[in-house]
BADRENLO-916639 format. One record per atom (N, C-alpha, C, O): residue number from 1; y, x, z; atom name. Coordinates in nm, 3 decimals, always signed. Layout:
! BADRENLO-916639
+-----+---------+---------+---------+------+
!   n !       v !       u !       w ! atom !
+-----+---------+---------+---------+------+
! NUM !       Y !       X !       Z !   CA !
...
+-----+---------+---------+---------+------+
This chain:
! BADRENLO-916639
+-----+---------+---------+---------+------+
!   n !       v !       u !       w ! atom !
+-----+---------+---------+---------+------+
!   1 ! +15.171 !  -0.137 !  -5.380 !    N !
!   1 ! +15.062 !  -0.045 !  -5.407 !   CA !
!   1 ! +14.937 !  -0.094 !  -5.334 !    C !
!   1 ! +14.955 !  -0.123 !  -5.215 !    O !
!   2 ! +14.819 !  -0.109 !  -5.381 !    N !
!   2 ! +14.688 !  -0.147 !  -5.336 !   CA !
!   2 ! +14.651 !  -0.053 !  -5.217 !    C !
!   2 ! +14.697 !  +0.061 !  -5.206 !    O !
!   3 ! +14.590 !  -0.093 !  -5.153 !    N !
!   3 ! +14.545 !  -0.054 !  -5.028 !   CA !
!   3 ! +14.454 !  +0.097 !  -5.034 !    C !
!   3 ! +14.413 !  +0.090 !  -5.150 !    O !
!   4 ! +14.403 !  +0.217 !  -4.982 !    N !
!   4 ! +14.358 !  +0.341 !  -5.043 !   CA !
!   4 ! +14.209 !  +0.299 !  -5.089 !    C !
!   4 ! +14.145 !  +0.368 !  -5.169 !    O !
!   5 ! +14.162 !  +0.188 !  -5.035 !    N !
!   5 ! +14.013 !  +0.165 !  -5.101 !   CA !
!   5 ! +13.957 !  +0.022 !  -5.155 !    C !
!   5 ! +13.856 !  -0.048 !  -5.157 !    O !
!   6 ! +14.089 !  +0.027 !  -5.197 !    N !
!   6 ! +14.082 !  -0.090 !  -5.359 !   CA !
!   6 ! +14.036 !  -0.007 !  -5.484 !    C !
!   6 ! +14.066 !  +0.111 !  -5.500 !    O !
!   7 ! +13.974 !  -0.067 !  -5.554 !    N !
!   7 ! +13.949 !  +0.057 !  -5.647 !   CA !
!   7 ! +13.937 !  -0.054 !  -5.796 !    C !
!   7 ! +13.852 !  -0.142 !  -5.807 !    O !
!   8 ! +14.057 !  -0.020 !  -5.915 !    N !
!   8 ! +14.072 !  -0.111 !  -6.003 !   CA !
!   8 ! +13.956 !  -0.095 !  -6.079 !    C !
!   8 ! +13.904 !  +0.016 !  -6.063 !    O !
!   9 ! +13.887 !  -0.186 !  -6.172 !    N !
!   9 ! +13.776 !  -0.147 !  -6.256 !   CA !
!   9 ! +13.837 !  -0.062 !  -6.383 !    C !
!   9 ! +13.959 !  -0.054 !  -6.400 !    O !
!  10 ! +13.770 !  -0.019 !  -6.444 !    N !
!  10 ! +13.831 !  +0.088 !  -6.561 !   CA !
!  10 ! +13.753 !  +0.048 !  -6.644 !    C !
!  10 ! +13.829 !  +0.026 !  -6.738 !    O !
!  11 ! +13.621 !  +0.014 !  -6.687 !    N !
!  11 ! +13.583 !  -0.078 !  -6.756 !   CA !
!  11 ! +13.603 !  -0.069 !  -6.874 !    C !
!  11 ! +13.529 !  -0.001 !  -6.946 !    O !
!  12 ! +13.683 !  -0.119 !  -6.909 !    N !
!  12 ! +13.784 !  -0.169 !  -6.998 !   CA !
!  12 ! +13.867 !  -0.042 !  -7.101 !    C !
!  12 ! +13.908 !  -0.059 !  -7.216 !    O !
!  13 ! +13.871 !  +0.051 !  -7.040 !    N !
!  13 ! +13.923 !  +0.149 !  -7.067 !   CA !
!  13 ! +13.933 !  +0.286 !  -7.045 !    C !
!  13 ! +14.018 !  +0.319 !  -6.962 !    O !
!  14 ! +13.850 !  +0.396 !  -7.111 !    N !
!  14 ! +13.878 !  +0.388 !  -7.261 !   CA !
!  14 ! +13.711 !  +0.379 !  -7.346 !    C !
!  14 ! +13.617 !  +0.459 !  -7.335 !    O !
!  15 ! +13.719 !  +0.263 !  -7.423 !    N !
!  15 ! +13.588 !  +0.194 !  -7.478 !   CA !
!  15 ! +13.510 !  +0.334 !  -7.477 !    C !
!  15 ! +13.539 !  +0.452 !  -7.493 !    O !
!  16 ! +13.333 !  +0.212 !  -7.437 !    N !
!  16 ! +13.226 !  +0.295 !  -7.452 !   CA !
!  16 ! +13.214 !  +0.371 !  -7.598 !    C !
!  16 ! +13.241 !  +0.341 !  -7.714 !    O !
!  17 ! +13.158 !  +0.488 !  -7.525 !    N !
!  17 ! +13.110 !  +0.554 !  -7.667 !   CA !
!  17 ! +13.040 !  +0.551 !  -7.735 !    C !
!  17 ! +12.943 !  +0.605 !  -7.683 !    O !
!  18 ! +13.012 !  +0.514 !  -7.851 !    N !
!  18 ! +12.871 !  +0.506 !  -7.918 !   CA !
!  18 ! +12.833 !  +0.661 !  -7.976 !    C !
!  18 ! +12.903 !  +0.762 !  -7.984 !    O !
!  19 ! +12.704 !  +0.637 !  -8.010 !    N !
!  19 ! +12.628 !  +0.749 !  -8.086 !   CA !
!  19 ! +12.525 !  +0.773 !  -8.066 !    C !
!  19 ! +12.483 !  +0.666 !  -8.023 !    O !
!  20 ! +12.397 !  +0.878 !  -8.062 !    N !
!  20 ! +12.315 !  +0.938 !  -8.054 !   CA !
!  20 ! +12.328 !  +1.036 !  -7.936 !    C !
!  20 ! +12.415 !  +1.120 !  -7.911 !    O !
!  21 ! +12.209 !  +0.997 !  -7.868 !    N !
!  21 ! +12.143 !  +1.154 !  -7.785 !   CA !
!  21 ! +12.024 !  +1.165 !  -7.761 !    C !
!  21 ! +11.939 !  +1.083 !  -7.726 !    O !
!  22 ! +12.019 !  +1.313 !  -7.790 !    N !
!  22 ! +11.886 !  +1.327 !  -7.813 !   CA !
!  22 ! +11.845 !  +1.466 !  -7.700 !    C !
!  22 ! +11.906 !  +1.571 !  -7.682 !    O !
!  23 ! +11.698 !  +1.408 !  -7.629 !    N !
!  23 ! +11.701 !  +1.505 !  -7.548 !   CA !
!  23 ! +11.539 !  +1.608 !  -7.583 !    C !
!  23 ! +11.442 !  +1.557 !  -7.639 !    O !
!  24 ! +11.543 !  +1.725 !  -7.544 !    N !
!  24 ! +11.440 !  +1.796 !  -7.585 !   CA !
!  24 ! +11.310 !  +1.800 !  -7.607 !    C !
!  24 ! +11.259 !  +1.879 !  -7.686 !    O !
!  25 ! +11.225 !  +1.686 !  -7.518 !    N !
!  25 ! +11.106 !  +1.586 !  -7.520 !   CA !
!  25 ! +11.099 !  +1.563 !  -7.642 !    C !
!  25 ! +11.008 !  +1.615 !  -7.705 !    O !
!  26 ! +11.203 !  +1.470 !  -7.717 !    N !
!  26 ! +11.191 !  +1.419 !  -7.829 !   CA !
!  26 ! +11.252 !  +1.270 !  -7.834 !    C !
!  26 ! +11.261 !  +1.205 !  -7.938 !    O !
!  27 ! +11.300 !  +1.220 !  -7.691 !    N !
!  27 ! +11.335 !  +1.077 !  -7.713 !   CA !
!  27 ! +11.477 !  +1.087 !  -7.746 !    C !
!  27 ! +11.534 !  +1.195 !  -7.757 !    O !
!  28 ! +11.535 !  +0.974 !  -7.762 !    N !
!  28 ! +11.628 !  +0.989 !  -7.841 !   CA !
!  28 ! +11.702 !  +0.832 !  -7.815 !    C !
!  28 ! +11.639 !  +0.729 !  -7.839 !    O !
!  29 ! +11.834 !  +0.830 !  -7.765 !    N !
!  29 ! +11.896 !  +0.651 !  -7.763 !   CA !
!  29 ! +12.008 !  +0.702 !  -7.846 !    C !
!  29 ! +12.059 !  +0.814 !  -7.855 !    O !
!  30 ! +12.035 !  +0.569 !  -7.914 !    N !
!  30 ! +12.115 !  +0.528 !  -8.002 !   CA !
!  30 ! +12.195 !  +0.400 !  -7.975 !    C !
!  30 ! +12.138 !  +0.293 !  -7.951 !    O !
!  31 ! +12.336 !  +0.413 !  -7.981 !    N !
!  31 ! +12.420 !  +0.299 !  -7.940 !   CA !
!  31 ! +12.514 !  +0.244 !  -8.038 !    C !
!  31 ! +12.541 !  +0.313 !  -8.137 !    O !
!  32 ! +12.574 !  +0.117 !  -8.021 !    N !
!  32 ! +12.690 !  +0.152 !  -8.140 !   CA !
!  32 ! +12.705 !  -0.021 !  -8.158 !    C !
!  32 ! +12.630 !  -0.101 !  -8.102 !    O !
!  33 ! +12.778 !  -0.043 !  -8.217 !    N !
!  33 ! +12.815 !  -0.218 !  -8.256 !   CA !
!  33 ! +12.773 !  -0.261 !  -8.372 !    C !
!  33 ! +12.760 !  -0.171 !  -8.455 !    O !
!  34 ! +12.749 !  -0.360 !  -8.405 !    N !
!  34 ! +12.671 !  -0.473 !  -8.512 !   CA !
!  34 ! +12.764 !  -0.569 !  -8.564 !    C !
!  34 ! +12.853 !  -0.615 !  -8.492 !    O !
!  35 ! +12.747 !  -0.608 !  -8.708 !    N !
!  35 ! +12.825 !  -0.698 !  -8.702 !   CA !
!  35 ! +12.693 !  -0.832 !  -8.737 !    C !
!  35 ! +12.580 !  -0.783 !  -8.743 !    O !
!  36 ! +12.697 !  -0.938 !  -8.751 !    N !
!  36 ! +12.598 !  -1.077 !  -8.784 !   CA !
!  36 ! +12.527 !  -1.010 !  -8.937 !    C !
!  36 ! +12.573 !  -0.941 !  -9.028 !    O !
!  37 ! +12.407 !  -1.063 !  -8.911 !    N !
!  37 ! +12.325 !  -1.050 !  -9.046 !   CA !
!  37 ! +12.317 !  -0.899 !  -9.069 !    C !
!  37 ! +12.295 !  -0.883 !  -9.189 !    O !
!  38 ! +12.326 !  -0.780 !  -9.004 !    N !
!  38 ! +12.297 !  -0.645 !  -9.047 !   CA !
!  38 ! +12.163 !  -0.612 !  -8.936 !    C !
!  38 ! +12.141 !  -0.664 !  -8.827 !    O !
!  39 ! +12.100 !  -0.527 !  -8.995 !    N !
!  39 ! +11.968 !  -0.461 !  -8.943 !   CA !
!  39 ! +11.983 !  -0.348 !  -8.844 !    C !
!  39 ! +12.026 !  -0.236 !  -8.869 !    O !
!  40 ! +11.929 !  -0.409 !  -8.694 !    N !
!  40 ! +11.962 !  -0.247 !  -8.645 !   CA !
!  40 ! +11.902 !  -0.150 !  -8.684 !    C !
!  40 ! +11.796 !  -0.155 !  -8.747 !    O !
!  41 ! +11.963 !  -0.049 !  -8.651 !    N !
!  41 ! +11.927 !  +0.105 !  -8.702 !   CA !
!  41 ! +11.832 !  +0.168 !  -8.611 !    C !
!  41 ! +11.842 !  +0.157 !  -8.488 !    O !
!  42 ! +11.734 !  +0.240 !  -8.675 !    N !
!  42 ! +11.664 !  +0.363 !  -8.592 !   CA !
!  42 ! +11.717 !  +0.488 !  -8.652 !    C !
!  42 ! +11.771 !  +0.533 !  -8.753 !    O !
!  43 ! +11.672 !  +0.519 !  -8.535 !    N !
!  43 ! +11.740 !  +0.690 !  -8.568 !   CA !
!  43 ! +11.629 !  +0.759 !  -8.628 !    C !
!  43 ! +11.511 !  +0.741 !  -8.600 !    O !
!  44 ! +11.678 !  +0.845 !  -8.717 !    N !
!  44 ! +11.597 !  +0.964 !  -8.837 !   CA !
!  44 ! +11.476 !  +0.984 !  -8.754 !    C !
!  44 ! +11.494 !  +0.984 !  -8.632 !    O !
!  45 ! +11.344 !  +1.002 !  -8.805 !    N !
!  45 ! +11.213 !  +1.033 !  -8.779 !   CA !
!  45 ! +11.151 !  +0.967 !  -8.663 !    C !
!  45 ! +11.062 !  +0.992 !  -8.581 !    O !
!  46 ! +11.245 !  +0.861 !  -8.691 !    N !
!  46 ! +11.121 !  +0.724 !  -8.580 !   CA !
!  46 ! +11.097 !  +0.611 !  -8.700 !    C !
!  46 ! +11.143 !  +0.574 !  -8.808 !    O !
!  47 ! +10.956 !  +0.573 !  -8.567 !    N !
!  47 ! +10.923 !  +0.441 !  -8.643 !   CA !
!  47 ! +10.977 !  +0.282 !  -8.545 !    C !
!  47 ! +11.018 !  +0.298 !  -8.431 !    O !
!  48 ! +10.971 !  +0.151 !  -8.601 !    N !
!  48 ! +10.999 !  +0.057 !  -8.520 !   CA !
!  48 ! +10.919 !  +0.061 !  -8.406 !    C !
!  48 ! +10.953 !  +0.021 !  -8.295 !    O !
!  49 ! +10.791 !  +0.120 !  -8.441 !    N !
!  49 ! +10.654 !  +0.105 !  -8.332 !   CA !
!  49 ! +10.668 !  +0.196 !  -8.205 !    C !
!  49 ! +10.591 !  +0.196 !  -8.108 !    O !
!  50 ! +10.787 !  +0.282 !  -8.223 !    N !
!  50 ! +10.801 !  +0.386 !  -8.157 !   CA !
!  50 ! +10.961 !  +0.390 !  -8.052 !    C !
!  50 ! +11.007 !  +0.476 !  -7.977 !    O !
!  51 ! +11.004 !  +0.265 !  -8.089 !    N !
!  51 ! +11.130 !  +0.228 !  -8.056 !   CA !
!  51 ! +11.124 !  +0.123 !  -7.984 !    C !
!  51 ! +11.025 !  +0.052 !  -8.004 !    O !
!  52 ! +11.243 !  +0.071 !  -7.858 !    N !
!  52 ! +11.269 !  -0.049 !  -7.787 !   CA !
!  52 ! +11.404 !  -0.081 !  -7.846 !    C !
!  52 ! +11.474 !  +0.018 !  -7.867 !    O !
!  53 ! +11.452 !  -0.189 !  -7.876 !    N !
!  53 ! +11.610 !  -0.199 !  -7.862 !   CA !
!  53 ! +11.642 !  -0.350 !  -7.799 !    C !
!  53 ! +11.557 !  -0.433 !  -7.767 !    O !
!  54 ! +11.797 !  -0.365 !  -7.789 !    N !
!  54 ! +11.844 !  -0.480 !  -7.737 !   CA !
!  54 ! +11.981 !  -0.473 !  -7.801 !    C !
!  54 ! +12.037 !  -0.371 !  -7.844 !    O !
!  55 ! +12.035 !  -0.625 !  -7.801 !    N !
!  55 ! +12.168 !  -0.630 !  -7.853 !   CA !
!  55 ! +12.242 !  -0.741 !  -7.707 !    C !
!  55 ! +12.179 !  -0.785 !  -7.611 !    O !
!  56 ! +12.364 !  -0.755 !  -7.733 !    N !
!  56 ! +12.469 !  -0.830 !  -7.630 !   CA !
!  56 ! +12.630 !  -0.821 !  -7.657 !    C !
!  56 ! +12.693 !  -0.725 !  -7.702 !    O !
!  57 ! +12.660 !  -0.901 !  -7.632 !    N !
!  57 ! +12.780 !  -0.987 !  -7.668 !   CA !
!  57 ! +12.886 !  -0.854 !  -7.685 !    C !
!  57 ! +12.891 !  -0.788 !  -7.581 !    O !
!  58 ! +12.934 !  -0.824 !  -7.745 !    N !
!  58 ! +13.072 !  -0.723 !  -7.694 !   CA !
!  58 ! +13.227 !  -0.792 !  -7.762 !    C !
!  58 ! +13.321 !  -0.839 !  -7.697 !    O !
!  59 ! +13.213 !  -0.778 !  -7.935 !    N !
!  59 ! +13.341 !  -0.899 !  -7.929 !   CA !
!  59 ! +13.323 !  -0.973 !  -8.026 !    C !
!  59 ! +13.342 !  -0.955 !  -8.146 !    O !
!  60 ! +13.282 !  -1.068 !  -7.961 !    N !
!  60 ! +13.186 !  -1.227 !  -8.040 !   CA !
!  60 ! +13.267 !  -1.363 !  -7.940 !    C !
!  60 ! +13.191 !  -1.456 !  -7.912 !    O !
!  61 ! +13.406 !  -1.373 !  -7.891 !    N !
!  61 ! +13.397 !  -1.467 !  -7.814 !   CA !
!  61 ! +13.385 !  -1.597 !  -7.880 !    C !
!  61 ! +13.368 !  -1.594 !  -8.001 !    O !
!  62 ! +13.391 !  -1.743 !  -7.805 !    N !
!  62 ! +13.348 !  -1.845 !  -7.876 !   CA !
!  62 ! +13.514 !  -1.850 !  -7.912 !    C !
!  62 ! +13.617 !  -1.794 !  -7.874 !    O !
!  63 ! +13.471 !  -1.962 !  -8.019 !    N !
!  63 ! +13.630 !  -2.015 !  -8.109 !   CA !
!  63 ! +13.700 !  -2.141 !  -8.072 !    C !
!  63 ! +13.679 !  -2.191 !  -7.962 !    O !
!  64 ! +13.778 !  -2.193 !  -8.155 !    N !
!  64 ! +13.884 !  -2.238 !  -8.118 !   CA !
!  64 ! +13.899 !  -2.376 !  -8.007 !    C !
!  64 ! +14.010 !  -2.389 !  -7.956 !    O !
!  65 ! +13.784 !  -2.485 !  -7.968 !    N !
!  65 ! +13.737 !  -2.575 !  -7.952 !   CA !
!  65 ! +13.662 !  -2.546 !  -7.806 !    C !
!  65 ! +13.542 !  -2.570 !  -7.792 !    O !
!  66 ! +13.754 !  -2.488 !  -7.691 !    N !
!  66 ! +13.667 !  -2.455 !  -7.557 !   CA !
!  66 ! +13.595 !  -2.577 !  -7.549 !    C !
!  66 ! +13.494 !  -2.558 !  -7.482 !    O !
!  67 ! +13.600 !  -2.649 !  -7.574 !    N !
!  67 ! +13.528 !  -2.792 !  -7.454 !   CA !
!  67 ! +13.390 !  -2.813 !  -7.583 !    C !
!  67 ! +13.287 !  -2.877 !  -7.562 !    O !
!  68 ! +13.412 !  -2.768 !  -7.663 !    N !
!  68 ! +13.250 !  -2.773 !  -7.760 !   CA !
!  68 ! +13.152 !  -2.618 !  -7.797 !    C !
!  68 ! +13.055 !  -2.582 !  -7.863 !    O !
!  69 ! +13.258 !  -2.562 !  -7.703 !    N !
!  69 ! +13.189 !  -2.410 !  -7.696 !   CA !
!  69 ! +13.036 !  -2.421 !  -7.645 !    C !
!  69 ! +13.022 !  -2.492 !  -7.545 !    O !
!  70 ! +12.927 !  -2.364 !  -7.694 !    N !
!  70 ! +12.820 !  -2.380 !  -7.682 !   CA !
!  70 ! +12.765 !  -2.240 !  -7.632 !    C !
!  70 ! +12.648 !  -2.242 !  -7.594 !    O !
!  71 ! +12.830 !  -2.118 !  -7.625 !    N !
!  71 ! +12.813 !  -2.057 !  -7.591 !   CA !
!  71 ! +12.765 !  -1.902 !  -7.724 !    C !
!  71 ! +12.748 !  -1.910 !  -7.846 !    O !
!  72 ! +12.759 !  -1.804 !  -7.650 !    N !
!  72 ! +12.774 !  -1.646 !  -7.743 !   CA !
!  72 ! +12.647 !  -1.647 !  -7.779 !    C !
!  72 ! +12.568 !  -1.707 !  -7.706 !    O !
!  73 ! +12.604 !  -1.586 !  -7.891 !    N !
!  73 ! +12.472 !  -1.554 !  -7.926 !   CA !
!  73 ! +12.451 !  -1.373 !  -7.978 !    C !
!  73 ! +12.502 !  -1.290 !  -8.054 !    O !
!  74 ! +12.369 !  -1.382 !  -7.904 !    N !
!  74 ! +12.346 !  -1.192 !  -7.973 !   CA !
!  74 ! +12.181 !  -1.213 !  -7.941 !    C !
!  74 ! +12.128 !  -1.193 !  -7.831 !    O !
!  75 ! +12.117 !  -1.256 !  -8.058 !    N !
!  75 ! +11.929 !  -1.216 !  -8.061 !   CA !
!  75 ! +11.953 !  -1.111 !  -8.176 !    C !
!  75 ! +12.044 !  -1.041 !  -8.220 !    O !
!  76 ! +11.800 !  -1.143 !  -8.205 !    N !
!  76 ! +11.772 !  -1.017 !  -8.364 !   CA !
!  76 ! +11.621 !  -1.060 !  -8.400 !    C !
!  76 ! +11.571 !  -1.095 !  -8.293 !    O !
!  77 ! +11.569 !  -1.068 !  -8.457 !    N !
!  77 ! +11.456 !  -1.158 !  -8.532 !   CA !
!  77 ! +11.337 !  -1.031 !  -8.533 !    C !
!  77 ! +11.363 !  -0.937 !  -8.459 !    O !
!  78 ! +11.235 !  -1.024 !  -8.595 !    N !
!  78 ! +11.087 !  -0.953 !  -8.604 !   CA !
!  78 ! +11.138 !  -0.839 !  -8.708 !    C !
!  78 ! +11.064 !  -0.741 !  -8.702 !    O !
!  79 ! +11.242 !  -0.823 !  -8.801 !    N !
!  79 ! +11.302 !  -0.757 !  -8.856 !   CA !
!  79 ! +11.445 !  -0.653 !  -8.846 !    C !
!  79 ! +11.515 !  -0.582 !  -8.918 !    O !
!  80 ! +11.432 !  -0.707 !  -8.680 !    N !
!  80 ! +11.584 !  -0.634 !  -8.618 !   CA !
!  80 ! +11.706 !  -0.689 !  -8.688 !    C !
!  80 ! +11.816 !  -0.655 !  -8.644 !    O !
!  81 ! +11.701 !  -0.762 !  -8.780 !    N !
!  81 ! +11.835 !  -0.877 !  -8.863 !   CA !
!  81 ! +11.913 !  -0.913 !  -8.705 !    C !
!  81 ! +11.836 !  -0.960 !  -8.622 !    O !
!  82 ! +12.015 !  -0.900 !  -8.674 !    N !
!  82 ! +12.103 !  -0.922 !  -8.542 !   CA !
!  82 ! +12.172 !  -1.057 !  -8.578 !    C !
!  82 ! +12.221 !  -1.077 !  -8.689 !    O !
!  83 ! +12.173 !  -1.135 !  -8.490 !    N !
!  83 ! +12.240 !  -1.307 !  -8.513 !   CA !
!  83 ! +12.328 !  -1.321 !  -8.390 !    C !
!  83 ! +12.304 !  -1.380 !  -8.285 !    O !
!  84 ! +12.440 !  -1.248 !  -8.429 !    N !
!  84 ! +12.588 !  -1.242 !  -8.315 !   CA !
!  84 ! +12.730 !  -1.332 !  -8.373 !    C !
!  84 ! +12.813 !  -1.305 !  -8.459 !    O !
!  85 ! +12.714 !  -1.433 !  -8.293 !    N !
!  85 ! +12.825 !  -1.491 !  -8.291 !   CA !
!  85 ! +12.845 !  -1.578 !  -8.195 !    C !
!  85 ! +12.819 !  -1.530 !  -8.085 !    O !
!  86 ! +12.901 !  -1.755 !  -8.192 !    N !
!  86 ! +12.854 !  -1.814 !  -8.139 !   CA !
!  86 ! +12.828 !  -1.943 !  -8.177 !    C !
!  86 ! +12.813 !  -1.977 !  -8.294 !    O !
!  87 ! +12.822 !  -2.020 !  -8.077 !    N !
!  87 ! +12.809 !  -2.150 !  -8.106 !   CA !
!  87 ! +12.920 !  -2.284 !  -8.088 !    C !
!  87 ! +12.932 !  -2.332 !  -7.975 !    O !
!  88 ! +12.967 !  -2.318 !  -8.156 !    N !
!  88 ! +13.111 !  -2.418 !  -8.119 !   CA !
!  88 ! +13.054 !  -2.548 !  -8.210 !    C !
!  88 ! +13.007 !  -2.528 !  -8.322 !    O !
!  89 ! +13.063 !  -2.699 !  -8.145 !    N !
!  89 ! +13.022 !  -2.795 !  -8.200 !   CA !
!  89 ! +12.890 !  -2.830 !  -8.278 !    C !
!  89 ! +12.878 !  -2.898 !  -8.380 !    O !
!  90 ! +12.804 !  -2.770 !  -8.212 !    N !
!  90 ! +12.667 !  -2.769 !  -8.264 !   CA !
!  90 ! +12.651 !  -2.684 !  -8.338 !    C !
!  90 ! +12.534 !  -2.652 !  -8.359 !    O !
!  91 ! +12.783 !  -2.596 !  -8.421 !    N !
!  91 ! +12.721 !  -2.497 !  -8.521 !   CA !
!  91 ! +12.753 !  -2.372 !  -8.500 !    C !
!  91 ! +12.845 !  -2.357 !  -8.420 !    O !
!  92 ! +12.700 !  -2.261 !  -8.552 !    N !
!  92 ! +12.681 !  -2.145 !  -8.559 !   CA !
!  92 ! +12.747 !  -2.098 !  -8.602 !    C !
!  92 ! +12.751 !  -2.118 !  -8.724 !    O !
!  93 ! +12.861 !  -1.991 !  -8.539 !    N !
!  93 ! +12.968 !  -1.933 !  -8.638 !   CA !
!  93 ! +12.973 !  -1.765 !  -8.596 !    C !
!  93 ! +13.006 !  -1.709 !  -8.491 !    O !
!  94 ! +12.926 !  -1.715 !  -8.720 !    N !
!  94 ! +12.861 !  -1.545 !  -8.684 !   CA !
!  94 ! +13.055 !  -1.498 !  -8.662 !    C !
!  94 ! +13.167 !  -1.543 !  -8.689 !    O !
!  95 ! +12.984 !  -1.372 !  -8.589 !    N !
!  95 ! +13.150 !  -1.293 !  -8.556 !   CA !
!  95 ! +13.216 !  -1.347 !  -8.498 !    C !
!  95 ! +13.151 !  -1.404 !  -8.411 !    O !
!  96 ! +13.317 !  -1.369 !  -8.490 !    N !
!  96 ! +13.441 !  -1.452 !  -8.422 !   CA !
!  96 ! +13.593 !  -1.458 !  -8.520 !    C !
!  96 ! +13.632 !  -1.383 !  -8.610 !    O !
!  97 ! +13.646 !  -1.565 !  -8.467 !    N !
!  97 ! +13.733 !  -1.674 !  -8.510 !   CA !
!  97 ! +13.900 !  -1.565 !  -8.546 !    C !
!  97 ! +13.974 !  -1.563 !  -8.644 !    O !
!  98 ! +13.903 !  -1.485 !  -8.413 !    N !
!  98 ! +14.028 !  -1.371 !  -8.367 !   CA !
!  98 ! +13.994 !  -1.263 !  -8.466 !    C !
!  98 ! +13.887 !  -1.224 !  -8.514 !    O !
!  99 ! +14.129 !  -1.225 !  -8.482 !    N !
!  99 ! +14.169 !  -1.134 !  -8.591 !   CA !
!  99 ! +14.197 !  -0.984 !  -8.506 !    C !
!  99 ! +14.231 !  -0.883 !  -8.567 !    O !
! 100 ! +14.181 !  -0.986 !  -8.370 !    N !
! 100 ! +14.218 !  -0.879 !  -8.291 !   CA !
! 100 ! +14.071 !  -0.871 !  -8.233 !    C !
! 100 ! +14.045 !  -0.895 !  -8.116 !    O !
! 101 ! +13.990 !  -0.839 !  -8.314 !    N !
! 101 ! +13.804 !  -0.851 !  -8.242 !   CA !
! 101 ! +13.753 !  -0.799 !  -8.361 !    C !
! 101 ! +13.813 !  -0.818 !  -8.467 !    O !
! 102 ! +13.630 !  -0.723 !  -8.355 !    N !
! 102 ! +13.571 !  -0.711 !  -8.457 !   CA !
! 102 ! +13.456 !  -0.833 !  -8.474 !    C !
! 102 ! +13.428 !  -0.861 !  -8.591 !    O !
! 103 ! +13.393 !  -0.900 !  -8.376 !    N !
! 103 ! +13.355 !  -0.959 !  -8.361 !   CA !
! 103 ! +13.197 !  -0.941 !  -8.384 !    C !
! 103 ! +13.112 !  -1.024 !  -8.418 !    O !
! 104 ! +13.190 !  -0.834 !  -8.360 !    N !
! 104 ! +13.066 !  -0.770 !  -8.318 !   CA !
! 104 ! +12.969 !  -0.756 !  -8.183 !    C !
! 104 ! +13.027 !  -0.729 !  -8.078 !    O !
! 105 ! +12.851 !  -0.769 !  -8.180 !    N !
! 105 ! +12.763 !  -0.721 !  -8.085 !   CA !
! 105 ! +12.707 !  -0.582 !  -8.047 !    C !
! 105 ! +12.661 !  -0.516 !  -8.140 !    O !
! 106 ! +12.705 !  -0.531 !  -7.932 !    N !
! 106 ! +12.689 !  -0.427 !  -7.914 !   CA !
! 106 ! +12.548 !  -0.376 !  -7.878 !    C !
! 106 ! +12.499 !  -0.426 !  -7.777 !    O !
! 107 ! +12.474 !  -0.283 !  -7.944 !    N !
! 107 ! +12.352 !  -0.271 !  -7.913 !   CA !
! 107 ! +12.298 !  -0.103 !  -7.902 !    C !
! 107 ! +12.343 !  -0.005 !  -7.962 !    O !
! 108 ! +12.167 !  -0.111 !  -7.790 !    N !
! 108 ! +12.057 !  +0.001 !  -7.786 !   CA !
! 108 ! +11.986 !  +0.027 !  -7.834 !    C !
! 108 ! +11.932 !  -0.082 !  -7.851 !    O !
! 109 ! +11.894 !  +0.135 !  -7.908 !    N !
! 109 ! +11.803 !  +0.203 !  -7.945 !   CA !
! 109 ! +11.718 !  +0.267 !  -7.873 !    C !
! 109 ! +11.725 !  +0.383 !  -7.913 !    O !
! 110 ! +11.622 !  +0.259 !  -7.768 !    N !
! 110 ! +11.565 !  +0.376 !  -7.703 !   CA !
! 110 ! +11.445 !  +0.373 !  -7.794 !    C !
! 110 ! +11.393 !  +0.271 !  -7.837 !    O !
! 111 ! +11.387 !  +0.564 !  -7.831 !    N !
! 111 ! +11.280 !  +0.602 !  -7.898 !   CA !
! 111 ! +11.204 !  +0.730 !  -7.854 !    C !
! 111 ! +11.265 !  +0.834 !  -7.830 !    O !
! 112 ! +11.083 !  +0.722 !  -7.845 !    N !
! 112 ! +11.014 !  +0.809 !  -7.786 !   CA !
! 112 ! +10.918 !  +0.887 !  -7.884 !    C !
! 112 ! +10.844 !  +0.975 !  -7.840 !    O !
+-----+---------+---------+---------+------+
């Protein structure tokens, strides 16, 4: 048994929640996963001009070829288009390789 002030990470379990909250002001964050080539979302009665967002890796790992792994990609272009996957042997492979992944990126919405 671990010592009384070891403390395991939990992390892991039980997955973040996605969705909407919205607080009385009027702002409003939005969370939730992406898969490659889809547009993030704003939430009902915003504009892009009125919104921040960000995306990041959640389950996009690289594929089969560690030693040409180039590493994870999660951007999103002037159109919010999300480009999550990674990179193995110079090329670009959206989603991931594993059948136990959605192979998605996970992303924010904050709107004011």
């Amino acid at each position: 048994m671990p010592p009384p002030f070891f403390h395991t990470p939990d992390w892991h379990w039980p997955p973040c929640q996605s969705g909407t909250w919205r607080r009385a002001s009027g702002s409003t964050v939005l969370t939730g996963k992406i898969a490659n080539g889809q547009q993030i979302p704003l939430p009902s009665g915003f504009s892009a001009s009125q919104c921040t967002w960000s995306v990041s890796n959640a389950e996009n790992p690289h594929g089969w070829k560690p030693n040409y792994f180039a590493g994870s990609v999660a951007t999103y272009d002037a159109n919010r288009i999300v480009k999550c996957g990674f990179y193995d042997e110079y090329n670009f492979y959206g989603g991931t390789h594993r059948t136990d992944l959605s192979g998605k990126c996970s992303y924010i919405v904050v709107c004011q």
